[in-house]
C-alpha positions in Angstrom: 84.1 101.5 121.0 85.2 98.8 123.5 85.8 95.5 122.1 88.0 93.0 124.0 88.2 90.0 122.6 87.5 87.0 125.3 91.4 85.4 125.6 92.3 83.3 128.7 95.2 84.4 130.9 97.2 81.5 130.0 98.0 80.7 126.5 100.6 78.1 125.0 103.1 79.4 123.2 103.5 78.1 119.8 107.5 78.5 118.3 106.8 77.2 115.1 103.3 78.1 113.5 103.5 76.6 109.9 104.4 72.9 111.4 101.9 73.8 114.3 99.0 74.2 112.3 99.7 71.8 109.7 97.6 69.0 111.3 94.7 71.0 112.3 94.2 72.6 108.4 94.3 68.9 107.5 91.6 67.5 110.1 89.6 71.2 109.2 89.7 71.4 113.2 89.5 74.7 115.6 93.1 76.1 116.6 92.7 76.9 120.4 94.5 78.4 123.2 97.7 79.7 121.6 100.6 82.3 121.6 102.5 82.8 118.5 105.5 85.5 118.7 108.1 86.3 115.6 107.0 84.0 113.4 108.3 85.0 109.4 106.7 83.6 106.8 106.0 84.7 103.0 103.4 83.1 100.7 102.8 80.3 103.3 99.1 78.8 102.7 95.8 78.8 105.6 93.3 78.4 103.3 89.9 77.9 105.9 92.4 77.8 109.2 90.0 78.5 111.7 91.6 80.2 115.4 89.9 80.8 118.5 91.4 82.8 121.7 94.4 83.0 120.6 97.2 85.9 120.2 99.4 86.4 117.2 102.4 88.9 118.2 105.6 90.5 116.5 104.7 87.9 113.4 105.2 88.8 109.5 102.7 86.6 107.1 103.5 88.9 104.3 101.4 87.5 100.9 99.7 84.5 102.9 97.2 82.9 101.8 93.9 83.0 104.9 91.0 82.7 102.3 87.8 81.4 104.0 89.3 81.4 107.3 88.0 82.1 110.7 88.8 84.1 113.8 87.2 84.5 116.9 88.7 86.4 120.0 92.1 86.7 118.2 94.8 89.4 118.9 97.0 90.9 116.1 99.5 92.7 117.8 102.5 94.4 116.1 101.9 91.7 113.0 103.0 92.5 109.1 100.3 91.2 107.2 100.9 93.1 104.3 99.1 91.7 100.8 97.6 88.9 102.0 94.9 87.4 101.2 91.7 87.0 103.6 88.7 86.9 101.1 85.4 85.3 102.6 86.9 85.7 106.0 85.5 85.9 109.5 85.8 87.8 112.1 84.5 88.1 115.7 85.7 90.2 118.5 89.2 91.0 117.1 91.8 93.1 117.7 94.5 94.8 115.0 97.2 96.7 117.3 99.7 98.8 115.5 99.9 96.2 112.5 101.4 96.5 108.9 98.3 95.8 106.2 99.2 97.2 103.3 97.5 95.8 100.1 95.3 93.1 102.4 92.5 91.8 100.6 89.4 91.6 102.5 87.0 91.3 100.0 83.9 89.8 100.9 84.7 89.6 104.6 82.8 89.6 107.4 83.9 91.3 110.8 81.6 92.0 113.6 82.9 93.1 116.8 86.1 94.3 115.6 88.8 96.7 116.5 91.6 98.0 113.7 93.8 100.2 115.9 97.1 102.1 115.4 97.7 100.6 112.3 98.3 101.4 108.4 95.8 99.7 105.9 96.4 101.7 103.0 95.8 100.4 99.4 93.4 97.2 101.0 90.7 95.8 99.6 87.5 95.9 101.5 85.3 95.4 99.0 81.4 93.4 99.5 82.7 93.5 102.9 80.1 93.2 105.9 81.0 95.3 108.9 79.3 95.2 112.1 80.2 97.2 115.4 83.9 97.7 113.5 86.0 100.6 115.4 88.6 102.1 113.2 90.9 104.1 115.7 94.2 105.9 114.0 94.1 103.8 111.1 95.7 105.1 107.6 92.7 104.2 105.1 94.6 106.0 102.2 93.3 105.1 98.5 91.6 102.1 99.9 88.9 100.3 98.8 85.3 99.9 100.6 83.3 99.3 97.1 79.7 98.0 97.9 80.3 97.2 101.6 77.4 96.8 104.7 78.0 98.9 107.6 76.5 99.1 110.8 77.4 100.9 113.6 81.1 102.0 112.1 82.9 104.3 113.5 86.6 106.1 113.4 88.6 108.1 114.8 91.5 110.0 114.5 91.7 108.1 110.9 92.5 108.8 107.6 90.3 108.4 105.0 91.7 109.8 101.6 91.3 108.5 98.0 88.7 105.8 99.3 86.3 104.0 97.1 83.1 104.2 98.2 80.8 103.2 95.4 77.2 102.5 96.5 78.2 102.2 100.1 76.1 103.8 101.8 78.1 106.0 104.9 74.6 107.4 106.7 75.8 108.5 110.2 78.9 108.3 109.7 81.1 110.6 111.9 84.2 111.8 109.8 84.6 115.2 111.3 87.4 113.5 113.8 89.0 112.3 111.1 90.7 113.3 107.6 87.9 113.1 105.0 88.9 113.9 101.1 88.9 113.1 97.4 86.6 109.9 97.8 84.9 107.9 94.9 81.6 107.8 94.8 78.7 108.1 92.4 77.1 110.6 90.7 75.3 112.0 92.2 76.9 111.3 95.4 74.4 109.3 97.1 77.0 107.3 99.1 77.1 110.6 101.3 73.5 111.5 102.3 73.4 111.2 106.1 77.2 111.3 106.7 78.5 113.6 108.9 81.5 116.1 107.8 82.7 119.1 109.5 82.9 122.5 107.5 86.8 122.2 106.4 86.0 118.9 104.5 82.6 120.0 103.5 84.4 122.8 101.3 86.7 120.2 99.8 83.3 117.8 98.8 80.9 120.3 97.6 82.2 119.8 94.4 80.6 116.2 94.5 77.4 117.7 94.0 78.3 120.1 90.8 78.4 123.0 93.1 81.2 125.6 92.4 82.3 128.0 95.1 83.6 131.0 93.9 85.8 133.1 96.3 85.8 136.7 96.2 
């Protein structure tokens, strides 16, 4: 899937992001234009910080605070966002390049337009998420959660997808057979995969789902 987010050629760049900010989380204004590079912060709060064309580079917010916030044409690249916290969220035409987000929450999100890439998202929270046009592309997925999402036209590659919850969300044309596919949660029986599409190694590790016992001779 090709998603490039629209960011100008000439961005400012931005040394100090918290003090940056500050001002525009206080007047609930758009943050515009900028480059931020190495910034470390832990537990720093951006409740409803909205950002528009900007890029976000070598950066660790690890256990930030970004709940109701909103991005449009934003770059991630080589950022640690690891267990923080982006519930009600939005996204548009974003990019995730070889990022750190373990344990983010996501839960009630909404990302449209959206490229994860290169990156480990294991043990997130994706919950009552909406996803449209999302690209997964090497992403580590493991024991994730994806519990009662709304996707439309999803797709991964070269991903892995292990120990996922996906209660009643429904994974109709799904492609999973270039990706790892095994052990995920669903219900019983497992609706969640009618219309998905498995190749033959993972179908022998999912037939149990349905009650069915293979017996090898």
């Amino acid at each position: 899937m090709n998603i490039n987010p629209q960011i100008t050629k000439e961005l400012v760049p931005i040394r100090d992001f918290s003090a940056y900010v500050r001002d525009f989380l206080l007047e609930e204004s758009v943050i515009s234009g900028i480059k931020c590079s190495k910034e470390q912060l832990e537990t720093a709060d951006f409740y409803k910080i909205e950002m528009q064309n900007c890029v976000l580079e070598n950066c660790a917010l690890r256990n930030c605070d970004f709940e109701n916030a909103s991005f449009v044409d934003v770059v991630f690249q080589n950022c640690d966002l690891s267990n923080s916290r982006f519930t009600g969220a939005y996204f548009e035409r974003c990019r995730f390049v070889s990022c750190k987000c373990i344990g983010i929450n996501m839960n009630e999100t909404i990302l449209k337009q959206t490229v994860l890439e290169k990156s480990k998202v294991q043990y997130s929270n994706f919950n009552k998420a909406k996803l449209t046009e999302v690209s997964f592309d090497h992403i580590d997925f493991t024991e994730s959660s994806m519990a009662e999402c709304n996707l439309k036209k999803f797709t991964a590659n070269q991903s892995k997808f292990v120990k996922n919850n996906f209660f009643k969300t429904m994974l109709a044309a799904m492609d999973f057979t270039e990706n790892e596919f095994a052990a995920p949660i669903v219900s019983t029986p497992p609706v969640e995969l009618k219309g998905a599409i498995i190749n033959m190694f993972q179908a022998a590790d999912l037939i149990g789902l349905w009650g069915i016992t293979v017996k090898y001779k």
